[in-house]
N, C-alpha and C positions, 0 to 999 in steps of 0.2 A: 551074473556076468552081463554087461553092457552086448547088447547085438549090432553097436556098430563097427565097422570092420573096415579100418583105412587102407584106403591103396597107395599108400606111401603119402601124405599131405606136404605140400610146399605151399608157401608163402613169399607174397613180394612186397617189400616197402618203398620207399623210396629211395633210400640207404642199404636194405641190407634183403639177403636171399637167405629164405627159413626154411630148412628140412632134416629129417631122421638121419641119426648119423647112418653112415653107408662106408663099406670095407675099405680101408683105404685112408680114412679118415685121419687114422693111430698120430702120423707124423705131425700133422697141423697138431690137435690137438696135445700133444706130447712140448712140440716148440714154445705153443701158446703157456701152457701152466707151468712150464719150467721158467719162460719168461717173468710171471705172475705170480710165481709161489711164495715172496713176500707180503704181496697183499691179498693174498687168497687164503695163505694156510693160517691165521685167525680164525678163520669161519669154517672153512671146508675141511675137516682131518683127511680126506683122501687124498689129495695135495700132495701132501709128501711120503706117501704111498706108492705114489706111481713115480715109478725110477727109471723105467726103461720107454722105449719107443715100442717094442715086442709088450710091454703090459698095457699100453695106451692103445694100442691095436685092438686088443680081446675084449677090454673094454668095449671099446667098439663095440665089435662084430656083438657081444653081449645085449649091450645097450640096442643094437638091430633088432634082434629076435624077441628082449623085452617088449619092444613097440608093436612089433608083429604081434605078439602074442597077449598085446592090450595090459600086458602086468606093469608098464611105467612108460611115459610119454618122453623120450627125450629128444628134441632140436639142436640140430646145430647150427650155427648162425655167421653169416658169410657178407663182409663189405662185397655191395652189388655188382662194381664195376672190377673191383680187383680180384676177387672173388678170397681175399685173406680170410682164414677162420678165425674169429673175434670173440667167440664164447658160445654159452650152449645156455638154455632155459628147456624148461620141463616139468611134466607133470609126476608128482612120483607120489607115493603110500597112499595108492587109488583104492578106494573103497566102491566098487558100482553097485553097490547094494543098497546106497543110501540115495544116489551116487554123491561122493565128494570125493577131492582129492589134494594135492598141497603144489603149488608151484614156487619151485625154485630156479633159480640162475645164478650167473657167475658173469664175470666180463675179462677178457684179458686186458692188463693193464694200457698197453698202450690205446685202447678205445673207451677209457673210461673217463669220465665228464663230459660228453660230448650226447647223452640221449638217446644211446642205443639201444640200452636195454628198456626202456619205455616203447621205442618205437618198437620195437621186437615182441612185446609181451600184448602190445595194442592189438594186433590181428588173433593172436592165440585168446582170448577171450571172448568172441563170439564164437569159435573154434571147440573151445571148451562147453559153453553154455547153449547151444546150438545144435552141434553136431553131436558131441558127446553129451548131453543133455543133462552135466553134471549140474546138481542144486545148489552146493556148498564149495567154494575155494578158497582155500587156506593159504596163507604165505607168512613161512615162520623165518624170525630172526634171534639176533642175541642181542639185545638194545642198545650194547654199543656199537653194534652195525648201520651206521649213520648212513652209509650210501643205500643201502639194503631198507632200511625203513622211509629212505625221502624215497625210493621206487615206491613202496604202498602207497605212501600217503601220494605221490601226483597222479596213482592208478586208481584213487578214491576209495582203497579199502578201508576196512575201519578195523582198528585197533578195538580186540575183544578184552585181550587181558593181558598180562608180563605173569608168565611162572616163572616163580622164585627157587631156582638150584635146580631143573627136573632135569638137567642136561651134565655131565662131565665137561671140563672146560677142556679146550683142544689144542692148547698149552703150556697148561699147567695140570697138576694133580686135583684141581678142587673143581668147584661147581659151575654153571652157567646159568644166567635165564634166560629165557625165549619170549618172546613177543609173538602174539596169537594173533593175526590181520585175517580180516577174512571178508568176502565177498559173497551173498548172494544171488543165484540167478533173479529174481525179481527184482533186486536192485539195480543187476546190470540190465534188465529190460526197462526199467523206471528212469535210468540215467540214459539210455541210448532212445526212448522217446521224447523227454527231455531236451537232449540236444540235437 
């Protein structure tokens, strides 16, 4: 087990306010993916899972106590000025023993084409390699997740491999494959002296 032990992290871009989700949260987030569940539940099967505003809450509060308790990193992520909830990124299937772990995100639709989940995922990576002192990050997709893989490639990950069928597809009865991106920490030290 990792012995670092956050006091809640935030983060500030220039666009948008990063932090754990916190009690309260259920309604935004509930608005947001009902808004976006066409272009989300492709990717994300829990999408159309959450049907109420009462399961988007527990979530929540869930997702709080995960973070507390260092077993999955979840952000929620909020235009600066207006403070809307715009989508959530995270670290989640943490392994600290190696330490690696896989970063995932989601955007609700109406902030999507606009660079927020870059600017968003920007701070969370010396966050990750730094603080948490994780060696390996992983960012998996389904390869026709075109928005999903242009985030790796302009975060400079590198495309390890495409497994062929290892997933159930999330709308149909048959298979998926996943795209293996990964990052690691010396690279992101070799690219951040660099530039």
């Amino acid at each position: 087990m990792n012995m670092y032990s956050p006091s809640l992290p935030s983060f500030h871009t220039k666009r948008l306010f990063i932090r754990p989700p916190l009690k309260g949260d259920g309604e935004k987030l509930f608005e947001s993916v009902q808004f976006s569940k066409a272009d989300l539940s492709p990717w994300l099967p829990w999408v159309n899972q959450m049907t109420t505003v009462s399961q988007a809450e527990d979530a929540v509060q869930f997702a709080h106590q995960q973070f507390i308790d260092l077993h999955d990193l979840r952000f929620h992520l909020f235009e600066r000025h207006s403070l809307a909830f715009i989508g959530s990124v995270g670290f989640h299937e943490i392994k600290w023993s190696v330490p690696r772990m896989e970063i995932g995100y989601w955007l609700d639709s109406r902030y999507q084409g606009k660079g927020y989940m870059t600017e968003a995922i920007n701070p969370l990576l010396p966050f990750a390699f730094n603080q948490l002192s994780v060696n390996r990050l992983e960012l998996r997709c389904d390869p026709l997740n075109k928005k999903s893989r242009t985030i790796a490639e302009k975060l400079n990950f590198t495309l390890e491999a495409i497994l062929k069928e290892n997933e159930r597809a999330t709308l149909s009865n048959g298979y998926a494959d996943t795209c293996v991106y990964a990052m690691l920490r010396s690279a992101f030290h070799k690219k951040t002296i660099d530039t």
